[in-house]
N, C-alpha and C positions, 0 to 999 in steps of 0.2 A: 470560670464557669459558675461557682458560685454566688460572684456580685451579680450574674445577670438575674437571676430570680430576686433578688436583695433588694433591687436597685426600682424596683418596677412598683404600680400603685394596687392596690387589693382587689381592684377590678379588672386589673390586666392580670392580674395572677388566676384569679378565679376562671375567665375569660382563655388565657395559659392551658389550666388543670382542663378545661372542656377538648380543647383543640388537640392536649396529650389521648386523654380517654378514646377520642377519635380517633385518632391517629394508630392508639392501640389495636380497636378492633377491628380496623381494616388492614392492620398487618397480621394480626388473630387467622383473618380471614382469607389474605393471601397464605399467609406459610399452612391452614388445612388442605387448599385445594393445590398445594406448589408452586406455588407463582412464584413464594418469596425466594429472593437470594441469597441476600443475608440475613440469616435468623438471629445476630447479633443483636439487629435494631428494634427485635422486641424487646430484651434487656436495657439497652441503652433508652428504650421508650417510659417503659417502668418505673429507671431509676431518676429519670427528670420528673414523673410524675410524684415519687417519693420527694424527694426535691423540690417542687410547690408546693405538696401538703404539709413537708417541715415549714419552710417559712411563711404559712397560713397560720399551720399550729405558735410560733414562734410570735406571731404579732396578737394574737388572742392572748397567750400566756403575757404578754409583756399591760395588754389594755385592763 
């Protein structure tokens, strides 16, 4: 799981972070109204997001 963020080019990552944030506030927006199932997957949404902006922050500190 962490070579997959690694392994990818800083446009597809960027590209990544947007489709997570998305991803976020429509889980956001299901678990207000109940919809959601597993409120796991907002965690797990999170923590992938955390996980692109380490290796965004990671290749800026290295340029």
């Amino acid at each position: 799981m962490k070579n997959e963020f690694h392994n990818m080019t800083d446009a597809e990552l960027t590209t990544k972070l947007q489709e997570l944030k998305s991803e976020l506030f429509n889980l956001r927006f299901r678990h207000a109204s109940g919809q959601l199932e597993n409120p796991v997957s907002i965690r797990i949404c999170k923590r992938d997001i955390a996980r692109v902006n380490t290796e965004i922050r990671a290749r800026q500190a290295k340029a």
